[in-house]
C-alpha positions as a Markdown table, in Angstrom:
| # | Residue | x | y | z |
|---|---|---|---|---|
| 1 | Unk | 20.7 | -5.2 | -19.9 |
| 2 | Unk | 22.4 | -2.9 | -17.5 |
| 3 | Unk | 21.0 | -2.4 | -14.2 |
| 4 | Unk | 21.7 | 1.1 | -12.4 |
| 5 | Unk | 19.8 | 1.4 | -9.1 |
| 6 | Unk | 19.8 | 5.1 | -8.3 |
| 7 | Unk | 18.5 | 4.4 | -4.9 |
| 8 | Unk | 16.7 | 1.8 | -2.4 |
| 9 | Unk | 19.5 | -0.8 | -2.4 |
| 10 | Unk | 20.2 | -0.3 | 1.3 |
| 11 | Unk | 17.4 | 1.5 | 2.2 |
| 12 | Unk | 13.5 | 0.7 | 2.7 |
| 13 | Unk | 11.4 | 3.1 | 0.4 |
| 14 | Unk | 12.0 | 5.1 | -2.3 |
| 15 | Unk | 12.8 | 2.8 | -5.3 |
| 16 | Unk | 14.3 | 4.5 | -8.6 |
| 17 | Unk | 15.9 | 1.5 | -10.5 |
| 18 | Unk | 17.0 | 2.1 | -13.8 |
| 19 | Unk | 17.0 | -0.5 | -16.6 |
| 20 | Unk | 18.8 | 0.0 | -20.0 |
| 21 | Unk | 20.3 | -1.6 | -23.4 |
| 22 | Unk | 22.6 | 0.4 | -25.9 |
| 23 | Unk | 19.0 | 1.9 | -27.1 |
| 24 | Unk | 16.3 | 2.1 | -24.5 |
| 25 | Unk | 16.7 | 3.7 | -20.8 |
| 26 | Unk | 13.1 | 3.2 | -18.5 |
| 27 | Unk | 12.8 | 3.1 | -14.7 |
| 28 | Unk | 11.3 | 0.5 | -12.3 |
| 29 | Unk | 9.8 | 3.0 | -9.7 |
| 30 | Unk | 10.1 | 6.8 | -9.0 |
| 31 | Unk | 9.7 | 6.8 | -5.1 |
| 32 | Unk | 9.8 | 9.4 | -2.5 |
| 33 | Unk | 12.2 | 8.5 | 0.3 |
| 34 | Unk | 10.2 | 7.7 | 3.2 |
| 35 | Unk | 9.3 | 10.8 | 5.1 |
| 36 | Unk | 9.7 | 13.4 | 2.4 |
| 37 | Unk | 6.7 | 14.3 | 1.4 |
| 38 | Unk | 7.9 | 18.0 | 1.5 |
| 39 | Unk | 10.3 | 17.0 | -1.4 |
| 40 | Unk | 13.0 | 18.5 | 0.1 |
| 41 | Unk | 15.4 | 18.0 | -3.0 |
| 42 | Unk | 15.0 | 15.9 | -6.4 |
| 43 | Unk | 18.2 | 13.5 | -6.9 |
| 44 | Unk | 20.4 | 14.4 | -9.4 |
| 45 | Unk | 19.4 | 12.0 | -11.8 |
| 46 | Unk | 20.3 | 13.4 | -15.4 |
| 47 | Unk | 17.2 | 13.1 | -18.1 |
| 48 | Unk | 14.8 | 12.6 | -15.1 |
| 49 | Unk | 13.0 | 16.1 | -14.6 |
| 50 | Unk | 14.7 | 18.5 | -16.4 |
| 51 | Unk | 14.7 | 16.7 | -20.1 |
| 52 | Unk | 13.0 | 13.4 | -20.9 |
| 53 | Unk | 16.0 | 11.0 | -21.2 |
| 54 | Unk | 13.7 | 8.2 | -20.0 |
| 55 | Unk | 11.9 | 5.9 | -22.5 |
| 56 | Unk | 9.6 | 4.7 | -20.0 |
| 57 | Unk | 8.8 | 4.8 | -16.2 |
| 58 | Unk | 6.7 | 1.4 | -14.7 |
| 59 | Unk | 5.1 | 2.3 | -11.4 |
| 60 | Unk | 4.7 | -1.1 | -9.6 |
| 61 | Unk | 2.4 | 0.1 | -7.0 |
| 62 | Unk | 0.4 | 4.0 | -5.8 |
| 63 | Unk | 2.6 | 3.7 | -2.6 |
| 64 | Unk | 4.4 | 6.5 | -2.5 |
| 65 | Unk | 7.8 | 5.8 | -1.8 |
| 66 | Unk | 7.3 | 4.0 | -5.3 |
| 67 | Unk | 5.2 | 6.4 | -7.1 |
| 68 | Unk | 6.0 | 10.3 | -5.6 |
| 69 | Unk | 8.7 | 11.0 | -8.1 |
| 70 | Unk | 6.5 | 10.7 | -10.7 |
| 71 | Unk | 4.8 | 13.9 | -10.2 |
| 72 | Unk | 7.9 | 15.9 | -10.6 |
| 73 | Unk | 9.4 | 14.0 | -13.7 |
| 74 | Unk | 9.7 | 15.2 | -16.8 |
| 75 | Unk | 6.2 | 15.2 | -18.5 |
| 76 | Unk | 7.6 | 13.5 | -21.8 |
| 77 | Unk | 8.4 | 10.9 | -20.4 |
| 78 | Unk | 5.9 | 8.0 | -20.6 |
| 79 | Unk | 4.6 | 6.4 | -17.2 |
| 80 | Unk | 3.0 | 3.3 | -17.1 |
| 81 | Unk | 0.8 | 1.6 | -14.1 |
| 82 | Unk | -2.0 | -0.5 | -12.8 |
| 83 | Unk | -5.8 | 1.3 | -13.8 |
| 84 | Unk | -7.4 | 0.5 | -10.2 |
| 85 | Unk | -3.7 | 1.9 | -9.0 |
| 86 | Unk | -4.5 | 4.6 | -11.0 |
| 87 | Unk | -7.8 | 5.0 | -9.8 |
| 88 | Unk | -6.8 | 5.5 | -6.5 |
| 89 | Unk | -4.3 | 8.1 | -6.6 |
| 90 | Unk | -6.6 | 9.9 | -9.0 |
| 91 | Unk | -9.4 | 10.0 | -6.1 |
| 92 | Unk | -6.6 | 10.5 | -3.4 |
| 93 | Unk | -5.3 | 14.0 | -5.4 |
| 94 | Unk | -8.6 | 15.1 | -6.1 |
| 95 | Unk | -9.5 | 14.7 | -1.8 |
| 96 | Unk | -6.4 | 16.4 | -1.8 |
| 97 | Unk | -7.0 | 19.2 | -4.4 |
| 98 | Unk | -3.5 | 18.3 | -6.2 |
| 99 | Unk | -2.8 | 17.7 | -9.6 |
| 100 | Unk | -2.4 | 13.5 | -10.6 |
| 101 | Unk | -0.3 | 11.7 | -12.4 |
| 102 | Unk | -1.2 | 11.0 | -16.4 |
| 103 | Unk | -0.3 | 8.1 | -17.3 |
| 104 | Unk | 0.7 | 7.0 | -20.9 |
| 105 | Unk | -0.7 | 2.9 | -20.6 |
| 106 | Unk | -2.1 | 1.0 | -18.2 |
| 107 | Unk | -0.5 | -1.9 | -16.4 |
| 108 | Unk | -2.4 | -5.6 | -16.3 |
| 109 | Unk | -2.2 | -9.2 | -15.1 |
| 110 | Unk | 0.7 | -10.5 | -17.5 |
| 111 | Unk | -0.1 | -8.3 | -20.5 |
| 112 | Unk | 3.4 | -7.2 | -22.0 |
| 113 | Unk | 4.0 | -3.6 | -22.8 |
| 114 | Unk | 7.4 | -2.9 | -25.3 |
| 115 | Unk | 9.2 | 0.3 | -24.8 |
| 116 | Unk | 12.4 | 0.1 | -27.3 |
| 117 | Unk | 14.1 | -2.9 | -27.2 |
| 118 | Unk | 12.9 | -3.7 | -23.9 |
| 119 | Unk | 9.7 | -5.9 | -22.7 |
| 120 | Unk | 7.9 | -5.7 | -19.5 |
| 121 | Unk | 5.1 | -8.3 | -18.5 |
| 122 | Unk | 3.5 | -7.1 | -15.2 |
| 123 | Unk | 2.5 | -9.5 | -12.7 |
| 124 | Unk | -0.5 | -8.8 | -9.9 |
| 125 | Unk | 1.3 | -9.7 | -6.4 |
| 126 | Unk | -0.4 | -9.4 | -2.9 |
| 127 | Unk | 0.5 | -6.1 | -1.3 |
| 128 | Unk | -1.3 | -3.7 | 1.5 |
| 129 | Unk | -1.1 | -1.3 | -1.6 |
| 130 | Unk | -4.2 | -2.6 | -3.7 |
| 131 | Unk | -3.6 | -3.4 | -7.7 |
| 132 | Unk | 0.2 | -4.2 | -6.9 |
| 133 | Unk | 2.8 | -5.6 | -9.7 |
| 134 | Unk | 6.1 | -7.8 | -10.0 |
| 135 | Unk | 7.9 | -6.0 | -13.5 |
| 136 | Unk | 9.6 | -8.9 | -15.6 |
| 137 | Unk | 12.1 | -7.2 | -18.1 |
| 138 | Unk | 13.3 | -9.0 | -21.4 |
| 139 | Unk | 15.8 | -7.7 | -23.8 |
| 140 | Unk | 18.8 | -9.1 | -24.8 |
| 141 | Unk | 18.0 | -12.5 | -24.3 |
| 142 | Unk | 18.1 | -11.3 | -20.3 |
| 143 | Unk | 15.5 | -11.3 | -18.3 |
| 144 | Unk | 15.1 | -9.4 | -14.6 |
| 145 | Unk | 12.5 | -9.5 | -12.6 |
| 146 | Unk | 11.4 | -7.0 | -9.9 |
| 147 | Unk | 9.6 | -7.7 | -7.2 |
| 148 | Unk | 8.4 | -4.7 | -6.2 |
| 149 | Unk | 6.9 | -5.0 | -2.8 |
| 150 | Unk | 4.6 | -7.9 | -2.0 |
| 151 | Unk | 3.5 | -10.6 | 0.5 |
| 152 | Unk | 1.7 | -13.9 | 0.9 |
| 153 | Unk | -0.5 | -12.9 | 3.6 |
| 154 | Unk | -3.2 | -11.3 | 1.8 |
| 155 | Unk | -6.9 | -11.7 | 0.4 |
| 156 | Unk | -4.8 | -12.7 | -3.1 |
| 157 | Unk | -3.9 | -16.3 | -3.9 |
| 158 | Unk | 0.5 | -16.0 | -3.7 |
| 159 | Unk | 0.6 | -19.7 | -5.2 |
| 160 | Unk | -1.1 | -18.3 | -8.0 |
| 161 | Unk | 1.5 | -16.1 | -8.7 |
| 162 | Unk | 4.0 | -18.7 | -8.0 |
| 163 | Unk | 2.6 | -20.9 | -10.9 |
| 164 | Unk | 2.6 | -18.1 | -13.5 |
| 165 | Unk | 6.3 | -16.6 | -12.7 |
| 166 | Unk | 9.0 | -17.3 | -14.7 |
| 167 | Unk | 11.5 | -19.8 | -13.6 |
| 168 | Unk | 15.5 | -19.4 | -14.1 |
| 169 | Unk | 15.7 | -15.8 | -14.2 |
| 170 | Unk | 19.1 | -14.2 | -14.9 |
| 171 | Unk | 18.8 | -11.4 | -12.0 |
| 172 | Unk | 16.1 | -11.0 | -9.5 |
| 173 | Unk | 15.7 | -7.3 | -8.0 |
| 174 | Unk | 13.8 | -8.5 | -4.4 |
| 175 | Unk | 12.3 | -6.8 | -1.4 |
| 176 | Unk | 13.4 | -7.8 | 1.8 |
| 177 | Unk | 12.1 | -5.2 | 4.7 |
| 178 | Unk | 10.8 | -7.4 | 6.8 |
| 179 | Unk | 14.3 | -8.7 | 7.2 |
| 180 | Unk | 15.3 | -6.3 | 10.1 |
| 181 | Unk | 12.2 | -7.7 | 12.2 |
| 182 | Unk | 14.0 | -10.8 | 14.1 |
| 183 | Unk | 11.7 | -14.3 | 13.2 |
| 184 | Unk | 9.0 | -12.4 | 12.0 |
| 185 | Unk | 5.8 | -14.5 | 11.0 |
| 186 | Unk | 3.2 | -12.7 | 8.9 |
| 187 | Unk | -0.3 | -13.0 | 10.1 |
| 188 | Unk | -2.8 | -13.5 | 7.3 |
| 189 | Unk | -5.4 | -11.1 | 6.9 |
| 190 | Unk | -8.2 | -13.6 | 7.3 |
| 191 | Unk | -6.3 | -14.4 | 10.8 |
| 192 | Unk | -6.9 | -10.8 | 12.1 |
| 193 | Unk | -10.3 | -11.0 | 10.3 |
| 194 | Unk | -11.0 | -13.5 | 13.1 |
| 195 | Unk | -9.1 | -11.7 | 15.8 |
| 196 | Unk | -11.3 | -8.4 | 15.4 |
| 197 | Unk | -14.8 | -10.5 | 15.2 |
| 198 | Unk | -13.6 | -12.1 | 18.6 |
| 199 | Unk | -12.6 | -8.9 | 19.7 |
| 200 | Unk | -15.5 | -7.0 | 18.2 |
| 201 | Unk | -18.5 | -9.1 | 19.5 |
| 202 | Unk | -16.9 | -9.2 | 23.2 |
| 203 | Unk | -17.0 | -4.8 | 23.3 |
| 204 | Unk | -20.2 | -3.3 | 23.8 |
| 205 | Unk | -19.3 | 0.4 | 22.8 |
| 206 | Unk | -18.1 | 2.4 | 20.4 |
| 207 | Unk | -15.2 | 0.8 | 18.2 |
| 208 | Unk | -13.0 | 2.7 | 16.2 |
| 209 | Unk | -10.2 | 1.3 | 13.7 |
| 210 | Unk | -7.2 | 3.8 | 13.1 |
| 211 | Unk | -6.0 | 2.2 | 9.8 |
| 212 | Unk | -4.3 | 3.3 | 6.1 |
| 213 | Unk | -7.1 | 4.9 | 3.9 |
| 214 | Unk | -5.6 | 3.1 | 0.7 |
| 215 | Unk | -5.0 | 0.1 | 2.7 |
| 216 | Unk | -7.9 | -1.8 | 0.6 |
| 217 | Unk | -7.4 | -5.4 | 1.9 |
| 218 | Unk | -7.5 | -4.1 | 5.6 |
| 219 | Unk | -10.4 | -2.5 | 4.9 |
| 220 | Unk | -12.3 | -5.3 | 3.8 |
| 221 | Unk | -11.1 | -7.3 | 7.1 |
| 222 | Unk | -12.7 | -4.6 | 9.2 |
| 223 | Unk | -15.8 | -4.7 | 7.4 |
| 224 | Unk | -15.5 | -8.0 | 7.5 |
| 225 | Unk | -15.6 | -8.2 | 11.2 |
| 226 | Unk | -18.3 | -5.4 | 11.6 |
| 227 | Unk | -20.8 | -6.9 | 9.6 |
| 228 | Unk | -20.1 | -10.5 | 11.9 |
| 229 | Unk | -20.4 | -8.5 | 15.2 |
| 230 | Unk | -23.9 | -7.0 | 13.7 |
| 231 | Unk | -22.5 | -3.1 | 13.3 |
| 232 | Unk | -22.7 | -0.4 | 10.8 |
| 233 | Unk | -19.4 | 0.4 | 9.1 |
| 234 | Unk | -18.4 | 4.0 | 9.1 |
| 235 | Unk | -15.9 | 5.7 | 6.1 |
| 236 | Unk | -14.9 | 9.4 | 6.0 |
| 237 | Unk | -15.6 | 10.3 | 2.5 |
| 238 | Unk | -11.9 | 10.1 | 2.1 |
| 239 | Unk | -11.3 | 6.3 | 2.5 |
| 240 | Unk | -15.2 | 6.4 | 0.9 |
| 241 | Unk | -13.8 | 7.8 | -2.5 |
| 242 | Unk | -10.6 | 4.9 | -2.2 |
| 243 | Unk | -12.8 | 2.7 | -1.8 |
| 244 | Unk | -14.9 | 3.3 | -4.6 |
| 245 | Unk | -11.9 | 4.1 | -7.0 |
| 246 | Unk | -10.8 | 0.4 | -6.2 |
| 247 | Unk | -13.8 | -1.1 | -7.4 |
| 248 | Unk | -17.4 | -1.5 | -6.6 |
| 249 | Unk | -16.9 | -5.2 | -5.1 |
| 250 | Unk | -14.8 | -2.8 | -2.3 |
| 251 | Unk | -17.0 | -2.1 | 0.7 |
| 252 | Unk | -18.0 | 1.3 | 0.3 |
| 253 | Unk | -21.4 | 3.5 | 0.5 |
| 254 | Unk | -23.0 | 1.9 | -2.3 |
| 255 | Unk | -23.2 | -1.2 | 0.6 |
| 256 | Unk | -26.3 | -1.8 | 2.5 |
| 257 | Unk | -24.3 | -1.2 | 5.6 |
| 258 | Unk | -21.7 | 1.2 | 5.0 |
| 259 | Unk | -22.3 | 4.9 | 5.4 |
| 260 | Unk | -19.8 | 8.0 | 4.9 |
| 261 | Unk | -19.6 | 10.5 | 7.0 |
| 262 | Unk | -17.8 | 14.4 | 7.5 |
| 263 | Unk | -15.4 | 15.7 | 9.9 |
| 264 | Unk | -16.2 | 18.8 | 8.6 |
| 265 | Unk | -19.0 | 20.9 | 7.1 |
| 266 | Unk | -16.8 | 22.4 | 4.6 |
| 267 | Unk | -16.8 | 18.8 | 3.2 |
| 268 | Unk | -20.3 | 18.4 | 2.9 |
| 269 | Unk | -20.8 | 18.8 | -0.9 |
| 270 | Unk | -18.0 | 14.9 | -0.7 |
| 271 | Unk | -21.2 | 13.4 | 0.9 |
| 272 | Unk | -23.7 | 14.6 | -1.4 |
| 273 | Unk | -23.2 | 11.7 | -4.2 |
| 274 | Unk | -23.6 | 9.2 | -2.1 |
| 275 | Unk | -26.7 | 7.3 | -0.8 |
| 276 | Unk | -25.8 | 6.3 | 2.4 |
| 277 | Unk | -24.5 | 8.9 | 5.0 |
| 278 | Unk | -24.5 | 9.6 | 8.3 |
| 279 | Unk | -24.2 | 12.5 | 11.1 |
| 280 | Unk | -23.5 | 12.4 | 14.5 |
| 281 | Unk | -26.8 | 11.9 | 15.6 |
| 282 | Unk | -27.7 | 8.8 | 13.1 |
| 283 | Unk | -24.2 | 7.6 | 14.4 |
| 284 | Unk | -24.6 | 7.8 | 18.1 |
| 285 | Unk | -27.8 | 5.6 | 18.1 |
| 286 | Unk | -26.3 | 2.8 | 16.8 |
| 287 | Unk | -23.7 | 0.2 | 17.1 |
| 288 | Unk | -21.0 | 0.7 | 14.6 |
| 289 | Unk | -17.0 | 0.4 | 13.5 |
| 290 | Unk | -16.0 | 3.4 | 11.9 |
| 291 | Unk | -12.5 | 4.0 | 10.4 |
| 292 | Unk | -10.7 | 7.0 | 11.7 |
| 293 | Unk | -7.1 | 8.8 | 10.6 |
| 294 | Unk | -5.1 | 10.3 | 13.7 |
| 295 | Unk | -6.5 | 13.9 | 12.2 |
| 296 | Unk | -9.8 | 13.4 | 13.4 |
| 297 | Unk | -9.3 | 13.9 | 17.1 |
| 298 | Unk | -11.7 | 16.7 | 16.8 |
| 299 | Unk | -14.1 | 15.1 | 15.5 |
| 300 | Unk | -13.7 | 12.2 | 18.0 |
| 301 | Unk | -13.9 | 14.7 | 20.9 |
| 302 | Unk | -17.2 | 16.2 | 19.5 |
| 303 | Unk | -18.8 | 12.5 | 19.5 |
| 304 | Unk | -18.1 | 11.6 | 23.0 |
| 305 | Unk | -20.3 | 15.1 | 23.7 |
| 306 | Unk | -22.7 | 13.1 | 21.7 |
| 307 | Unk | -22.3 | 9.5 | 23.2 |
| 308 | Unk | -20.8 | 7.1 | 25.8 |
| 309 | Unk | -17.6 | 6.4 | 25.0 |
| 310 | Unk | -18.0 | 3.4 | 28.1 |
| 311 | Unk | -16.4 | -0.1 | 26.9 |
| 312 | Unk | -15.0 | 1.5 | 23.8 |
| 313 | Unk | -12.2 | 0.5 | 21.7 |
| 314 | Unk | -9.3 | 1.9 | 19.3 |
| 315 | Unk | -8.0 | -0.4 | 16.9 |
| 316 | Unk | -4.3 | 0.2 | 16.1 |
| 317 | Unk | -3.9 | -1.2 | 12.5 |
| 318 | Unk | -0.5 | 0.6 | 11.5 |
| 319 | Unk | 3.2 | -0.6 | 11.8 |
| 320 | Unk | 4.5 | -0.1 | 15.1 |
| 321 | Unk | 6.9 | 2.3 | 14.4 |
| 322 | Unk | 4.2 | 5.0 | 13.4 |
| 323 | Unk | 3.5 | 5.2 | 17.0 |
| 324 | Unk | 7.1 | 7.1 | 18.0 |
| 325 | Unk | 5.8 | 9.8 | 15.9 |
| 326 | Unk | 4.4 | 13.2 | 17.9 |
| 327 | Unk | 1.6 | 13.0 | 16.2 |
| 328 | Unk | 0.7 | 9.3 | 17.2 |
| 329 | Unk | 1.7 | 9.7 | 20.3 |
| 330 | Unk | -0.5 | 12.2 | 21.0 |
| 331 | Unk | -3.5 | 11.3 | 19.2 |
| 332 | Unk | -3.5 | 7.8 | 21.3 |
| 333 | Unk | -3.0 | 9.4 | 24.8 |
| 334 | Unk | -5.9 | 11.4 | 23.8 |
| 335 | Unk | -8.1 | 8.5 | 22.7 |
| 336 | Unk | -7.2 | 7.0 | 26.1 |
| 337 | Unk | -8.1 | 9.9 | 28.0 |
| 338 | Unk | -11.6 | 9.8 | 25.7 |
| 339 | Unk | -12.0 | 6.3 | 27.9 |
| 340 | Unk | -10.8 | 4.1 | 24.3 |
| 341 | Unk | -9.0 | 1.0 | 25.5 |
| 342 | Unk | -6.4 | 0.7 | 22.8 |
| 343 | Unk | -5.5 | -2.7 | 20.8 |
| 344 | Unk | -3.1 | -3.7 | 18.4 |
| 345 | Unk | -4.3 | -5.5 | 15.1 |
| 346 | Unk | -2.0 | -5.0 | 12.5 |
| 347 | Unk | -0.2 | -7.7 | 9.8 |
| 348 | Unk | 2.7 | -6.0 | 7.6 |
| 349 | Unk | 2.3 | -5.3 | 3.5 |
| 350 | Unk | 5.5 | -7.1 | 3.0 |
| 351 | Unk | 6.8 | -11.0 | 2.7 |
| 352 | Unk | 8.2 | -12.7 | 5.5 |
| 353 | Unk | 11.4 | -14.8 | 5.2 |
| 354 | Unk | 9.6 | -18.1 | 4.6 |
| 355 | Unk | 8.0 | -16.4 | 1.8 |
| 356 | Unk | 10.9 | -14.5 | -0.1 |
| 357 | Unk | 12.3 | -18.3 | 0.3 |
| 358 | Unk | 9.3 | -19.5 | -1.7 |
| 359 | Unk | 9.8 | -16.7 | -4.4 |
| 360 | Unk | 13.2 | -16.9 | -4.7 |
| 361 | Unk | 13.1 | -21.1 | -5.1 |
| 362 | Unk | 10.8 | -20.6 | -7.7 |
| 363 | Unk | 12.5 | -18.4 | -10.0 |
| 364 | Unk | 15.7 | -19.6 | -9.4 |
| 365 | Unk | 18.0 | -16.5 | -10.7 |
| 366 | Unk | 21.2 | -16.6 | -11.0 |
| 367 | Unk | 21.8 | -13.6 | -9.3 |
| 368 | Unk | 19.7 | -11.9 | -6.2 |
| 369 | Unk | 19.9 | -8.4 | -5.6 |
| 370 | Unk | 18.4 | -7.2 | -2.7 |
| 371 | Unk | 16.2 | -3.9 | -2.3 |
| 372 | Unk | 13.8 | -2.0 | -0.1 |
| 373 | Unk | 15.8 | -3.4 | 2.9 |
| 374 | Unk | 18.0 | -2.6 | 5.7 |
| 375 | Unk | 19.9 | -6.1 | 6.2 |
| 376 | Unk | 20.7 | -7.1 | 3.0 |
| 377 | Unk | 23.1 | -9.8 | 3.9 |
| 378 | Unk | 19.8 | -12.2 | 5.5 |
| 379 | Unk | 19.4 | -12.9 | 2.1 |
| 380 | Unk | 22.4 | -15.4 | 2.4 |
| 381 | Unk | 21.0 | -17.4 | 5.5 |
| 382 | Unk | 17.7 | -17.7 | 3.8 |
| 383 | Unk | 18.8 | -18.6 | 0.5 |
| 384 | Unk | 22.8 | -19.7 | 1.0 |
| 385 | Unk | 23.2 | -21.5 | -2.4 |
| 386 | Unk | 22.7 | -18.3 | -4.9 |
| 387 | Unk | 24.9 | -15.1 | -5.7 |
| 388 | Unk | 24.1 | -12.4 | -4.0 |
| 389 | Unk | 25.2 | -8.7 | -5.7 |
| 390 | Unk | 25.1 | -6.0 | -3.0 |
């Protein structure tokens, strides 16, 4: 098998990897570089979007510096990916009022899928992107697997994983962007589960959690924490519809003590279906958490006319490097002048050295190539005794 990687080598986000034998072509990811939303340009990629000269495309994960390309490519070509992945951009575009993705096949827990002469056997990783895969290709009598992006930090067991991988690999294609952040440790999300109860039960007002609508595992940790500090939780029918599309074991309004709400009345028809819902006024009497994007200042500011604000709190559960944005910037001085003491309570989506170690010890290819990262050459401290293609 040929590998081509079209882009992501030396870069974090948007993955296009290309795998082919003298008779099959498919792609491991069709990502978005990160912060281009606007799609700016496609990359000249021949067969991609203007004829279908792809067999296949395997989307490891909805996150869309591995999944954005996928809208624009050519609508022969086959795309594969995980249902509750699926699921979730499906609810996401429809928010949105964008046309989805359709895909051809559905991705699952070590299920192969052939496409030519080539086999790929999905695994589920751990990954802040819910219903996440590592993409094992065989052909040849080569196999490569690709990591995708994926962590040990999680709600999802990573020894589990471990024990079902394949061992002795010829080439492994493997994250790394964590790699830039000097002796980063990754804080498990049942750790910052803990954090927010402590931080929860001490704070007698309002608390809000400024967090990723897709980011399914953090969701369940601030749930988590609000229902052990004794508060309501609060979704905008956005995150409500996510959370739904994950799965029905997924804190959402269907819960005893969850309730969606509106930032807008031209939303209100997104509240009708479910049971549990809430104004201002139903919110304002009681003590909750509610989860909030940095669009809803408005909404915010319209509250505190509603409510003391005294002894609140803003969570900041986002990588830090969100916050040198305008936009963040802004949104937080505001929430501070709205008397919102600000904390940080954030754990990253990605593995941390001691566990691409684990990974890459386990599989044991012969040859590592590094993607989705920005210092390639840590690979070699971490792992000194195999080959390293850059």
């Amino acid at each position: 098998m040929k590998i081509h990687i079209h882009r992501g080598q030396n870069q974090i986000g948007g993955n296009i990897i290309e795998i082919a034998t003298n008779t099959t072509k498919i792609l491991l990811d069709a990502g978005l570089e990160l912060n281009d939303n606007d799609m700016q340009s496609l990359p000249p990629i021949q067969g991609l979007f203007d004829y279908a000269g792809y067999d296949a495309i395997f989307i490891s994960h909805y996150h869309s510096d591995h999944v954005g390309l996928a809208y624009h490519t050519h609508k022969d070509i086959p795309v594969y990916i995980g249902e509750a992945s699926y699921n979730i951009i499906q609810a996401s575009d429809h928010y949105k009022k964008i046309s989805t993705i359709t895909p051809k096949g559905f991705l699952r827990h070590n299920q192969r899928i052939t496409v030519g002469d080539i086999s790929v056997t999905p695994y589920l990783c751990d990954h802040s992107a819910f219903d996440s895969y590592m993409l094992l290709c065989e052909a040849d009598g080569e196999t490569i697997l690709y990591t995708g992006d994926f962590r040990s930090n999680g709600r999802k067991s990573f020894n589990a994983l471990l024990n079902v991988l394949p061992k002795n690999v010829d080439k492994l294609l493997c994250e790394g962007t964590t790699l830039s952040r000097d002796n980063y440790v990754a804080v498990s999300e049942k750790e910052l589960e803990k954090q927010a109860i402590e931080l929860f039960c001490k704070t007698s007002g309002p608390i809000f959690v400024l967090q990723s609508s897709t980011n399914i595992d953090r969701i369940v940790t601030m749930y988590r924490a609000a229902k052990r500090s004794k508060r309501i939780f609060l979704e905008e029918v956005y995150m409500a519809d996510i959370a739904m599309a994950a799965g029905k074991n997924i804190p959402n309004p269907n819960f005893n003590d969850v309730y969606a709400f509106i930032t807008s009345p031209t939303k209100y028809n997104m509240l009708t279906k479910y049971k549990n819902k809430a104004g201002k006024s139903f919110i304002s009497k009681r003590p909750f958490v509610m989860c909030v994007r940095n669009s809803m200042l408005h909404y915010l500011k319209s509250l505190s006319d509603k409510m003391s604000f005294e002894d609140g709190i803003l969570i900041y559960s986002f990588w830090s490097g969100y916050r040198e944005t305008e936009d963040m910037k802004n949104f937080l001085y505001e929430c501070k002048k709205l008397g919102l003491k600000i904390f940080t309570l954030h754990t990253s989506g990605h593995a941390d050295e001691k566990t691409l170690k684990q990974l890459i010890e386990k599989v044991q290819p012969k040859i590592l190539i590094p993607i989705h990262t920005e210092n390639a050459a840590r690979f070699k401290a971490i792992v000194p005794n195999i080959v390293i293609e850059e």
